[in-house]
C-alpha positions in Angstrom: 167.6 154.5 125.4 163.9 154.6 125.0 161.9 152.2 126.7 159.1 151.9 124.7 159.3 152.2 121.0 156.3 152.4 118.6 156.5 151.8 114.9 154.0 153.9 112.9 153.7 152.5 109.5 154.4 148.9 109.3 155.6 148.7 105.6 159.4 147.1 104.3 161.6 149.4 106.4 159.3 149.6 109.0 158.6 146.3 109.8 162.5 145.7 109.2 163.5 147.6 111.7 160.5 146.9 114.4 161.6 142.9 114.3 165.4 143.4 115.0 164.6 145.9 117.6 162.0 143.4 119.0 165.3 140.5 119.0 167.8 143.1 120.5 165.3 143.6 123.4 163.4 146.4 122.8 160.0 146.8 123.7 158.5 147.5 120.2 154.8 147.3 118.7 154.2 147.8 115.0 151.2 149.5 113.9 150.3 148.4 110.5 147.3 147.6 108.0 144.9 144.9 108.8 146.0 142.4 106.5 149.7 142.6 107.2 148.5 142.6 111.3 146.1 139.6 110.7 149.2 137.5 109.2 151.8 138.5 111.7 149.7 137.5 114.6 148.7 134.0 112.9 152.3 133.4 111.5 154.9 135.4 112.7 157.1 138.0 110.8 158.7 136.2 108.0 162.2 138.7 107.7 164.5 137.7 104.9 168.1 139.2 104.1 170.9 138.0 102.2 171.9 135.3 104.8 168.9 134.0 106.0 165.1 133.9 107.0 163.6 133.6 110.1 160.4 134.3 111.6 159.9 136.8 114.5 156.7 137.0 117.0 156.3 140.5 118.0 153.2 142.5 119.2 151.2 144.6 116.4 148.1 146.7 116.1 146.2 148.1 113.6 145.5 151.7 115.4 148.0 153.9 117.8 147.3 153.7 121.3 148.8 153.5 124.4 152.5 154.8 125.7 155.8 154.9 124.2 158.9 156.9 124.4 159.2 157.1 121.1 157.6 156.9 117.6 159.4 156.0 114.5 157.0 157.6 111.8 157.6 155.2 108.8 154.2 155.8 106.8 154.4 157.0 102.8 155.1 160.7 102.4 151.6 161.2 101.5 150.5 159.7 104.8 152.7 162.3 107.1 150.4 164.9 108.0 147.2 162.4 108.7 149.8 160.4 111.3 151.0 163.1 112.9 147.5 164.1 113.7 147.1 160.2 115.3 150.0 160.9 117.5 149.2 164.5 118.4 146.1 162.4 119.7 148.2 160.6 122.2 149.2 163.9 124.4 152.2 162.6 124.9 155.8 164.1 124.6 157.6 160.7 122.8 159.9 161.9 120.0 159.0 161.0 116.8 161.6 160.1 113.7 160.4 161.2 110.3 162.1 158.0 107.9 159.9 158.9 104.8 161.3 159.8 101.0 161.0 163.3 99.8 162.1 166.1 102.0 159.1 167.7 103.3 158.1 165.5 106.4 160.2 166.9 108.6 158.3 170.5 108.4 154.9 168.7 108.3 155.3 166.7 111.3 156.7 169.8 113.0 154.1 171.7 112.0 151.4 169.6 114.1 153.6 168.3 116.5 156.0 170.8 117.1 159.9 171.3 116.5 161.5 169.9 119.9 159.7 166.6 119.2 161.0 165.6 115.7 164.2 163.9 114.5 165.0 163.7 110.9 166.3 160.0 109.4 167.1 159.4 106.1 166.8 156.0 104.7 169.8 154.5 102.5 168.4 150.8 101.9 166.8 148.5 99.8 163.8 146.6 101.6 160.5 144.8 100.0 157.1 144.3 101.2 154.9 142.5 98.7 153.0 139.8 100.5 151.4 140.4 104.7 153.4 139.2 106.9 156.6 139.0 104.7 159.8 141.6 104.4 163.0 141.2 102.7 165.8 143.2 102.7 167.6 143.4 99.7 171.2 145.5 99.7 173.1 146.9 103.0 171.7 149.6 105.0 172.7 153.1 106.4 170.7 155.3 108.6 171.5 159.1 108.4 169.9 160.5 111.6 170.0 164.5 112.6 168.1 167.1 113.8 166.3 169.5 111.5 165.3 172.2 113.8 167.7 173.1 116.7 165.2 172.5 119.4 164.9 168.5 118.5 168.9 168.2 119.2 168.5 166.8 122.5 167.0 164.2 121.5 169.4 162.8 118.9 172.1 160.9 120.5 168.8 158.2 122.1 167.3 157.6 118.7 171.2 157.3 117.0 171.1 154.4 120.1 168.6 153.1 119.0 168.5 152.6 115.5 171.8 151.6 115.9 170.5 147.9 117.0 169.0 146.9 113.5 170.9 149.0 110.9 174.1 151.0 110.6 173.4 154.6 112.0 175.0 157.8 111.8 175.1 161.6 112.4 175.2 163.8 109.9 175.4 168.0 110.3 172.7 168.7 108.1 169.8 166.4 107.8 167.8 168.8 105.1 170.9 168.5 102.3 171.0 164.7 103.5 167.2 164.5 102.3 167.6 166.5 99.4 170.5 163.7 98.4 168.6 160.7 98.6 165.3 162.7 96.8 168.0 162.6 93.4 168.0 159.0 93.9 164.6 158.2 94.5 163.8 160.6 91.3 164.7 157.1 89.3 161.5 154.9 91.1 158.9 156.8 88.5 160.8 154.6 85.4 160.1 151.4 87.3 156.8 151.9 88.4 155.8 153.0 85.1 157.3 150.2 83.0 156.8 147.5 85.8 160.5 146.8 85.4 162.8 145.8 88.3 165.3 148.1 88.8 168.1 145.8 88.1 166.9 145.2 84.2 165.1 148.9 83.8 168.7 150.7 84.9 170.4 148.2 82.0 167.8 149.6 79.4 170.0 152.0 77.0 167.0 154.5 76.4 165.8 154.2 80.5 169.2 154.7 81.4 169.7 158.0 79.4 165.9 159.0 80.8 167.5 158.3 84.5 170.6 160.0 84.0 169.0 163.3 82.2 166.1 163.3 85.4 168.9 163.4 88.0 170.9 166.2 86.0 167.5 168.2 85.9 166.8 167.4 89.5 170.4 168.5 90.7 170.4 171.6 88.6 167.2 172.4 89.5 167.7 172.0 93.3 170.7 174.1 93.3 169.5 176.8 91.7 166.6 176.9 94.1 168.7 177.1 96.8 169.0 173.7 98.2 172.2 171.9 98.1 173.3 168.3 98.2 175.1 166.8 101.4 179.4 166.1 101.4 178.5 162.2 100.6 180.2 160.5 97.6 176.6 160.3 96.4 176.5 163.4 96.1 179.7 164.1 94.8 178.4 161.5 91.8 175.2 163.8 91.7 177.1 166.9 91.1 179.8 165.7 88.3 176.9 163.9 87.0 175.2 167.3 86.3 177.7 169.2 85.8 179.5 167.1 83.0 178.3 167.6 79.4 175.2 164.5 78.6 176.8 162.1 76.1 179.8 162.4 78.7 177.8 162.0 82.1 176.0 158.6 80.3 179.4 156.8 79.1 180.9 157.4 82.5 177.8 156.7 84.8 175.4 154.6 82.5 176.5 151.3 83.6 177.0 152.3 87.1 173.0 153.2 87.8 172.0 149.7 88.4 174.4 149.4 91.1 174.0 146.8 94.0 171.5 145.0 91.5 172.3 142.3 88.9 170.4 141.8 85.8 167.7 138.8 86.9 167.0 140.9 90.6 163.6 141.2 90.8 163.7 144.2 93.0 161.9 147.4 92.4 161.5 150.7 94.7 159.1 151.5 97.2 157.1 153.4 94.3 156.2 150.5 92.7 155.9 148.4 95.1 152.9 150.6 96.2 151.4 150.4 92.9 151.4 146.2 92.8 150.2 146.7 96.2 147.6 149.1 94.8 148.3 151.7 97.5 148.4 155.8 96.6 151.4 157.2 94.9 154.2 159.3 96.8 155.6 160.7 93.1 154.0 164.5 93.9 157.0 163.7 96.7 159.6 162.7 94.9 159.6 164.3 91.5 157.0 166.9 92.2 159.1 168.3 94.6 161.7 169.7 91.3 159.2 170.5 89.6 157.6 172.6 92.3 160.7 173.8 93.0 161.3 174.7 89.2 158.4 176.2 88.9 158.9 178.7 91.3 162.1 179.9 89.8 160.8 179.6 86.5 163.0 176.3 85.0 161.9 174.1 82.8 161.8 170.3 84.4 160.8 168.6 81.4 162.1 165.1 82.5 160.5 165.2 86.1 157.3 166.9 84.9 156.8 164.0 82.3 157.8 161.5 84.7 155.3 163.0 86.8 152.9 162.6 84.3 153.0 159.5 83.3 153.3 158.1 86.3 149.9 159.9 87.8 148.5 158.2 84.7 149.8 154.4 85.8 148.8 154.8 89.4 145.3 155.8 87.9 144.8 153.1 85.2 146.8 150.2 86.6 148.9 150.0 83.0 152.1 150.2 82.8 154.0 151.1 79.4 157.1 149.8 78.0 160.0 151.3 77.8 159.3 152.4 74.0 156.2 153.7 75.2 157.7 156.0 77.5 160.4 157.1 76.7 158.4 158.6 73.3 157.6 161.5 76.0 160.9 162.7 76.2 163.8 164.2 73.4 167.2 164.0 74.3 
């Protein structure tokens, strides 16, 4: 178990998992950005879940310093390669768990910091961070941890320890097809921060719907083909029929299942948009221009991720979101 445990990038998940380390007697510091720092020292953590809220006093810092045994790495996608270079800084040997979107972090981070030292962990929750010094999290949690490069498998079993304390962890053979899973998921985030619509009502929308379910079918395809596959999950399995079924089939069968753990008046929204109310950068070049970088190099048309793509580049650089009409004019079906 590591004895000193650093949390790089103080956001929802971040910050989640730093506090109920820092109750199950860890010695954890956050590292966050000033104003989330300045009201976690004045007032404590506010942590909310579905049973309760509490507030939890735990030490945090606005730059990386000092020791630690080990670094979960929870900036934005976009953030990965700057970060690493702050903990390459350190000179020190702590392993360090990628538990970003998308699925190029892990070869980032071990590209500066070097394969033995980096442990893939993909994130299955729903978490908000809004307001400094406030998280909530918002559905149950799962933790796939694994190694993405054989020389890191040493250092596996500690961090499945570890994580283990604040959310349900586990193994899995094949972290890259375990990202590659959760990157069809998170394909859905540009609809909501595009129409500023929670997920719960956006995923209830007849037209949004069809837009979600035709940018996963793309995104599976289009993965496949390339020569990356999905993980053994029921997830995935849904993926795959999903894709594999004709359209008007794959929407009456999986239309009203998209909104999932959320009920119509939730007012949650992905970690996309929740950077975009927090006027943060965009991680969508991440997330959907990962197919269409993908498609592009195999020559398939993506026209659902590319104009997802799009339009979202265009929110994050106007502040305006559309409405559903307005978007989904981009698309034919």
């Amino acid at each position: 178990m590591p004895q000193t445990v650093v949390v790089f990038g103080a956001g929802a998940v971040g910050s989640l998992v730093g506090a109920r380390l820092f109750e199950a007697a860890i010695d954890v510091r956050l590292i966050g950005r000033p104003a989330h720092v300045d009201a976690i020292r004045s007032k404590g953590l506010l942590v909310r879940d579905q049973n309760e809220s509490r507030l939890v006093q735990l030490p945090v810092a606005t730059t990386l310093t000092g020791p630690a045994d080990l670094i979960l790495l929870t900036v934005k996608s976009q953030d990965v390669p700057e970060a690493c270079r702050s903990i390459a800084a350190l000179h020190s040997d702590a392993a360090v768990v990628t538990m970003q979107n998308g699925v190029r972090s892990d070869r980032e981070a071990a590209d500066i910091l070097g394969r033995d030292r980096v442990v893939g962990c993909v994130l299955n929750i729903s978490a908000t961070y809004l307001e400094p010094g406030v998280v909530e999290q918002n559905t149950a949690g799962l933790f796939q941890v694994g190694a993405p490069y054989p020389e890191s498998k040493g250092r596996v079993d500690a961090v499945l320890e570890l994580l283990s304390l604040a959310i349900k962890t586990e193994p899995v053979p094949d972290i890259a097809r375990s990202r590659w899973t959760k990157l069809m998921a998170n394909l859905n985030n540009a609809i909501m921060a595009i129409t500023g619509l929670p997920i719960g009502k956006a995923l209830r929308h007849p037209g949004l719907t069809r837009l979600s379910i035709a940018t996963i079918r793309e995104g599976v395809k289009t993965a496949q083909l390339g020569g990356f596959g999905l993980d053994q999950t029921r997830r995935a399995r849904t993926f795959r029929l999903m894709s594999t079924l004709p359209m008007p089939l794959s929407y009456r069968i999986f239309g009203g299942r998209l909104a999932g753990n959320f009920p119509p008046d939730s007012t949650y929204g992905p970690s996309t948009q929740q950077s975009l109310l927090r006027g943060s950068s965009s991680e969508l070049d991440y997330l959907n221009g990962e197919i269409v970088t993908v498609g592009q190099q195999i020559g398939r048309s993506t026209p659902y991720n590319s104009g997802l793509l799009e339009q979202g580049r265009a929110v994050f650089a106007t502040r305006r979101t559309l409405t559903p009409e307005e978007l989904l004019r981009h698309f034919k079906f």
